[in-house]
Z-matrix of the N, CA and C atoms (Angstrom, degrees):
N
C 1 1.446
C 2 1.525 1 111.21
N 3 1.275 2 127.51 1 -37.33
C 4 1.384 3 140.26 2 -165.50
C 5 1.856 4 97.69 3 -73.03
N 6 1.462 5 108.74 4 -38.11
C 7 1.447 6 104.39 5 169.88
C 8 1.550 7 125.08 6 -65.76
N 9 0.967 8 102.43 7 -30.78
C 10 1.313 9 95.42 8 -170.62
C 11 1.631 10 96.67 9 -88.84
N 12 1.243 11 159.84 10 -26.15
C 13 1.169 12 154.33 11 124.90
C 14 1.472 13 123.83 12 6.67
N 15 1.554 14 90.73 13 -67.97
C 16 1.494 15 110.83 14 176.92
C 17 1.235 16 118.56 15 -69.99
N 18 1.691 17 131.07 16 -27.72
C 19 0.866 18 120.64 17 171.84
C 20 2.063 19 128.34 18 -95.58
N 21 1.898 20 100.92 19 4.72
C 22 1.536 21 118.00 20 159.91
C 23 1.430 22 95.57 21 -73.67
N 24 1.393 23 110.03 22 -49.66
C 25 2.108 24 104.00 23 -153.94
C 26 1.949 25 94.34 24 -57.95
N 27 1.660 26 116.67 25 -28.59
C 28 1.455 27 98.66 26 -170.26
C 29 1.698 28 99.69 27 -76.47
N 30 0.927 29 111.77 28 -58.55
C 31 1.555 30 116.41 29 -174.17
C 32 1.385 31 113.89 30 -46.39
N 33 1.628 32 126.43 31 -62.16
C 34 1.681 33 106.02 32 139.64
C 35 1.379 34 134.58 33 -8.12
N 36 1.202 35 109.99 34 -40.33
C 37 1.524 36 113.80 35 -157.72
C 38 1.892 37 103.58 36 -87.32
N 39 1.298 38 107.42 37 -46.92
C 40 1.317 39 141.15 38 -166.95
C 41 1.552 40 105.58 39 -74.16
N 42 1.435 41 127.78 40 -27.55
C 43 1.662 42 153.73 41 174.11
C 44 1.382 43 86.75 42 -78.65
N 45 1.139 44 142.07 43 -59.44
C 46 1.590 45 149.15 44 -130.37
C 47 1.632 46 106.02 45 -95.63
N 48 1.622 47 97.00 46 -51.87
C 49 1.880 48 103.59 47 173.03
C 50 1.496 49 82.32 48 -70.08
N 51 0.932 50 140.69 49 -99.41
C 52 1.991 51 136.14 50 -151.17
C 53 1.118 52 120.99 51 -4.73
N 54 1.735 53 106.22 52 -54.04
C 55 1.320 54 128.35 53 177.80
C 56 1.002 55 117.98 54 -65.10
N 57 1.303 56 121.70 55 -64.00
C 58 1.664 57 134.86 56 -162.28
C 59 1.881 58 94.25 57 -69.94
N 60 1.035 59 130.97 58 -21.14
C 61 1.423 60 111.02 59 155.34
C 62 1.427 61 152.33 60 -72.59
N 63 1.823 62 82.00 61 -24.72
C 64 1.822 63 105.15 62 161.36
C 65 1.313 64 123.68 63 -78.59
N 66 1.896 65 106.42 64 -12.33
C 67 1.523 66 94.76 65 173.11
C 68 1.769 67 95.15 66 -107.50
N 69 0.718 68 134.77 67 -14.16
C 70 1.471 69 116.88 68 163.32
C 71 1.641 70 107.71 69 -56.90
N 72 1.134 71 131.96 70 -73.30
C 73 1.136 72 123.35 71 165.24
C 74 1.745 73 131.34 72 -22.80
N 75 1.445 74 105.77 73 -24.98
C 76 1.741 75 101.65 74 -179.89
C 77 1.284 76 81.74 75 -112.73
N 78 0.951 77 140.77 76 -18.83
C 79 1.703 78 99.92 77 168.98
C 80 0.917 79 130.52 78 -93.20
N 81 1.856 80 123.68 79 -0.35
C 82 1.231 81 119.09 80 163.54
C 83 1.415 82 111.36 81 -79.47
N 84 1.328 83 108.92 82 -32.34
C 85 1.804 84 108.54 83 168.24
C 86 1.315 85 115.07 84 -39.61
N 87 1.621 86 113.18 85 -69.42
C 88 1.332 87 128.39 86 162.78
C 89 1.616 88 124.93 87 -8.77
N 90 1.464 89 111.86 88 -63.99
C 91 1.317 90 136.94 89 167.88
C 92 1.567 91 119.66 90 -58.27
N 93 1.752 92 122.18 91 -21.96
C 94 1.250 93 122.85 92 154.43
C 95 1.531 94 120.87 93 -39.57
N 96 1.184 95 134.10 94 95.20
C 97 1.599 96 129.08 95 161.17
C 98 1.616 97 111.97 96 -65.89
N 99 1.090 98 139.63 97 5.55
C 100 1.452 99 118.81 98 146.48
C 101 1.791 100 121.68 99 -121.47
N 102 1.290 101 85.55 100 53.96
C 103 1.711 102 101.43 101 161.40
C 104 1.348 103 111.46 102 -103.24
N 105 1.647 104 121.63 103 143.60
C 106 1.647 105 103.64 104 159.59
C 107 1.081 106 118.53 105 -41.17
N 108 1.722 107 104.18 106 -175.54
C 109 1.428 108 127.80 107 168.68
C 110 1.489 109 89.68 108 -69.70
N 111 1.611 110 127.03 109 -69.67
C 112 1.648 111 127.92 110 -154.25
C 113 1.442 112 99.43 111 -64.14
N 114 1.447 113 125.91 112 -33.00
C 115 1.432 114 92.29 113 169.12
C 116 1.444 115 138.11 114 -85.83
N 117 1.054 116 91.61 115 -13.78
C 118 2.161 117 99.03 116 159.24
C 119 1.411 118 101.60 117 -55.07
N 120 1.516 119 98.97 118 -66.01
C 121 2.431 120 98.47 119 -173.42
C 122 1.288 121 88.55 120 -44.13
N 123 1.302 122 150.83 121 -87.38
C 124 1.431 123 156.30 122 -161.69
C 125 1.918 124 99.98 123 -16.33
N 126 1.380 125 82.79 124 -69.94
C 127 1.946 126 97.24 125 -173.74
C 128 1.494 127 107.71 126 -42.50
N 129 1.289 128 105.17 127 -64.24
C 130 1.852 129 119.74 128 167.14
C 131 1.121 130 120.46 129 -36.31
N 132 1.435 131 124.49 130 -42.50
C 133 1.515 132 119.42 131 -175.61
C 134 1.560 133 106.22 132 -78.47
N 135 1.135 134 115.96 133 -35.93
C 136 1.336 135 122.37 134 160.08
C 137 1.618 136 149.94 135 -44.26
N 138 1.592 137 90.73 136 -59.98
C 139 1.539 138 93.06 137 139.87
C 140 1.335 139 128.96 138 -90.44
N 141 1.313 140 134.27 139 19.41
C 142 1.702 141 135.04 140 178.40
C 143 1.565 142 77.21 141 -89.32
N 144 1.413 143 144.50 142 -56.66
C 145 1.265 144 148.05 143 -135.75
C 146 1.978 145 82.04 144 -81.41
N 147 1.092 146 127.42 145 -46.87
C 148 1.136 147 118.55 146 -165.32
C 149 1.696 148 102.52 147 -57.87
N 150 0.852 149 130.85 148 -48.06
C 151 1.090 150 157.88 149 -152.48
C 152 1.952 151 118.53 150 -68.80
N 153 1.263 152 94.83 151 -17.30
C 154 1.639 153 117.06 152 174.19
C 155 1.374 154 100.89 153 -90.22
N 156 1.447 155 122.13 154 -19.16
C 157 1.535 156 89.74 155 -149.17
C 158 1.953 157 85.67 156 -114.79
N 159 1.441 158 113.73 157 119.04
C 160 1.191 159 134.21 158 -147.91
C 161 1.759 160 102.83 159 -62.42
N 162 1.443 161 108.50 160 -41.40
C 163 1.574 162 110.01 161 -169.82
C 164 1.361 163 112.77 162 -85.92
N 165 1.857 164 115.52 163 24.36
C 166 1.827 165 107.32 164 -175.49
C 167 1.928 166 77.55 165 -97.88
N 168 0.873 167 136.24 166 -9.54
C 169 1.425 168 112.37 167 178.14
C 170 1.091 169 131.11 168 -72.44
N 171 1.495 170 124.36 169 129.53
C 172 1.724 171 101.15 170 164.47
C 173 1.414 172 136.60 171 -63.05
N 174 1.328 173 121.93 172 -28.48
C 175 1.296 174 161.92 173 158.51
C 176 2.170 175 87.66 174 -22.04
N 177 1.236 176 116.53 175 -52.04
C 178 1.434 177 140.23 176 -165.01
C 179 1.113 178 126.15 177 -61.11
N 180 1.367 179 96.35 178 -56.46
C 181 1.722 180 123.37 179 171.50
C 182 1.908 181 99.70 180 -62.90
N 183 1.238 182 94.59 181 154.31
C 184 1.815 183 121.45 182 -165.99
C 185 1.529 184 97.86 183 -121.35
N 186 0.840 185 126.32 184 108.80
C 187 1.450 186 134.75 185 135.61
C 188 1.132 187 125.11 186 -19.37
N 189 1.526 188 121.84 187 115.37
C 190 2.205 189 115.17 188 -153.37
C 191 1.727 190 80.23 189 -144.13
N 192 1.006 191 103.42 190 147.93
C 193 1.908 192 123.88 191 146.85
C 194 1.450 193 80.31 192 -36.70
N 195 1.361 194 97.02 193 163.87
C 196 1.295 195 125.61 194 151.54
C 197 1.671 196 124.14 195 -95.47
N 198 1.789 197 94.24 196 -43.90
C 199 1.542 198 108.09 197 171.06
C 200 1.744 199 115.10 198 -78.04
N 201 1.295 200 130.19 199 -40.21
C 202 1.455 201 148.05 200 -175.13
C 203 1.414 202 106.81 201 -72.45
N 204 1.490 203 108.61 202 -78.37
C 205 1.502 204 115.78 203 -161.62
C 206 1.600 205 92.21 204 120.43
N 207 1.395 206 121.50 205 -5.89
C 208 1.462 207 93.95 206 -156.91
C 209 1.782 208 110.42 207 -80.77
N 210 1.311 209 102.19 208 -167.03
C 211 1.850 210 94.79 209 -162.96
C 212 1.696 211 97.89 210 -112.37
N 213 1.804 212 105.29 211 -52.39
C 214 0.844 213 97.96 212 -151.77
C 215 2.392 214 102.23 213 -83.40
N 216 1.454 215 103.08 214 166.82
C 217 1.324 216 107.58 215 164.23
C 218 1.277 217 101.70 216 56.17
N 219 1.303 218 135.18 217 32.46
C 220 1.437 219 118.04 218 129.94
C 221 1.422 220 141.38 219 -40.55
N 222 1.326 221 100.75 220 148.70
C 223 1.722 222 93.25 221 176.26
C 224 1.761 223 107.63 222 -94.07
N 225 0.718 224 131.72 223 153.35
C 226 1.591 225 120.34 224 -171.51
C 227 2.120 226 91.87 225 -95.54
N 228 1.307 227 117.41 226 -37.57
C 229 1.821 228 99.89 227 -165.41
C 230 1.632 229 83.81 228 -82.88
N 231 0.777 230 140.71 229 -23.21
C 232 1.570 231 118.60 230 173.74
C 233 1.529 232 121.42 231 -86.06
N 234 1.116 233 125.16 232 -40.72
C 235 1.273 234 144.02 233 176.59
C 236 1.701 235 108.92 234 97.26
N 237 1.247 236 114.01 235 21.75
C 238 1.660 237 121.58 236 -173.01
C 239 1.155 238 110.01 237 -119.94
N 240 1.347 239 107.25 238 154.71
C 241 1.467 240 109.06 239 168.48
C 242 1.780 241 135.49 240 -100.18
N 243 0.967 242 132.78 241 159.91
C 244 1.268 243 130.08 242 -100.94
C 245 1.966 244 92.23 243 -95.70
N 246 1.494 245 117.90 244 -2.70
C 247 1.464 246 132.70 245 148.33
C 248 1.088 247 111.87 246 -54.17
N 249 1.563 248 86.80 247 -63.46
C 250 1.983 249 93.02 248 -158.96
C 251 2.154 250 97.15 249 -72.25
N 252 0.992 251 131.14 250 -22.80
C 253 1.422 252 126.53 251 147.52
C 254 1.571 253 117.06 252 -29.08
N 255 1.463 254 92.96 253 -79.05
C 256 1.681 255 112.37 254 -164.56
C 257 2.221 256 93.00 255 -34.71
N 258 1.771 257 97.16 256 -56.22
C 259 1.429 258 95.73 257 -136.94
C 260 1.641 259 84.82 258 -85.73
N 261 1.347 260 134.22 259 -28.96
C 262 1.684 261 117.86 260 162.07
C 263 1.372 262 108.74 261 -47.28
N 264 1.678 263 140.28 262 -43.31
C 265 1.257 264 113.47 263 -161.73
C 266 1.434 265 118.17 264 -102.12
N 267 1.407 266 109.98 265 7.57
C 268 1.735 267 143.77 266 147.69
C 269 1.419 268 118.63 267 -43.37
N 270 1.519 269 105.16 268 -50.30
C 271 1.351 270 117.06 269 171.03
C 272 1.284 271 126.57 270 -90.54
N 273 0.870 272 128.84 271 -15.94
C 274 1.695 273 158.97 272 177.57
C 275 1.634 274 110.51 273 75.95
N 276 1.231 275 92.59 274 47.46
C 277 2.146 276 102.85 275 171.47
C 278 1.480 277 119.84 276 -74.56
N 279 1.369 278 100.38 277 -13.97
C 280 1.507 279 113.35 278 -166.09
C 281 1.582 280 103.09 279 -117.13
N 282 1.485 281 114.32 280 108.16
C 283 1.593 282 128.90 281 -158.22
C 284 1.769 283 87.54 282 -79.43
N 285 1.351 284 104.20 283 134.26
C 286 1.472 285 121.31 284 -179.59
C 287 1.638 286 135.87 285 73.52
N 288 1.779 287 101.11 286 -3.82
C 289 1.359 288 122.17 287 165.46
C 290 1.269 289 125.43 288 -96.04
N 291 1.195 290 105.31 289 124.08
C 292 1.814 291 113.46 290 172.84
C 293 1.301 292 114.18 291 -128.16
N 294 1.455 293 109.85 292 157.07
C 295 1.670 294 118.78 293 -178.51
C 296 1.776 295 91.59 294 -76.80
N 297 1.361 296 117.39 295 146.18
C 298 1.134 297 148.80 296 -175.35
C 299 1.686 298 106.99 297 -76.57
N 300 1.317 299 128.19 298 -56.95
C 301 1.120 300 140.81 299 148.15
C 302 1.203 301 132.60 300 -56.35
């Protein structure tokens, strides 16, 4: 189960950069003041269309282990969750982390 998780959060991820570059791009178009009116509506219909389809957001995408799949209590600079933390810096896999105790 944890695989197949891990392998939505990449494809999520990979949908999300694609996207999020095509709408940077129309809204700086957008922001052109010597475009027509019809080509702004043009731009607009374009990104309104982006805008339905739920997984171009980043906002969307979930934060997973990388090793687990799991969702919740990730660390975001490691990309793990907060087990798979404890027991990497247990072992000393993680350069400059130590258990506190």
């Amino acid at each position: 189960m944890a695989v197949y998780f891990i392998s939505k959060d990449k494809r999520v991820r990979a949908i999300v950069a694609n996207f999020e570059i095509k709408r940077i791009k129309l809204n700086f178009l957008l922001r052109n003041s010597s475009l027509s009116l019809f080509e702004k509506q043009k731009l607009l219909v374009d990104l309104s269309g982006q805008v339905k389809r739920a997984l171009t957001f980043s906002v969307k995408s979930r934060n997973r282990c990388v090793l687990t799949g799991r969702a919740g209590s990730v660390f975001r600079y490691f990309r793990v969750s907060r087990i798979m933390l404890k027991e990497m810096a247990s072992r000393g896999m993680l350069t400059g982390v130590r258990k506190s105790s």
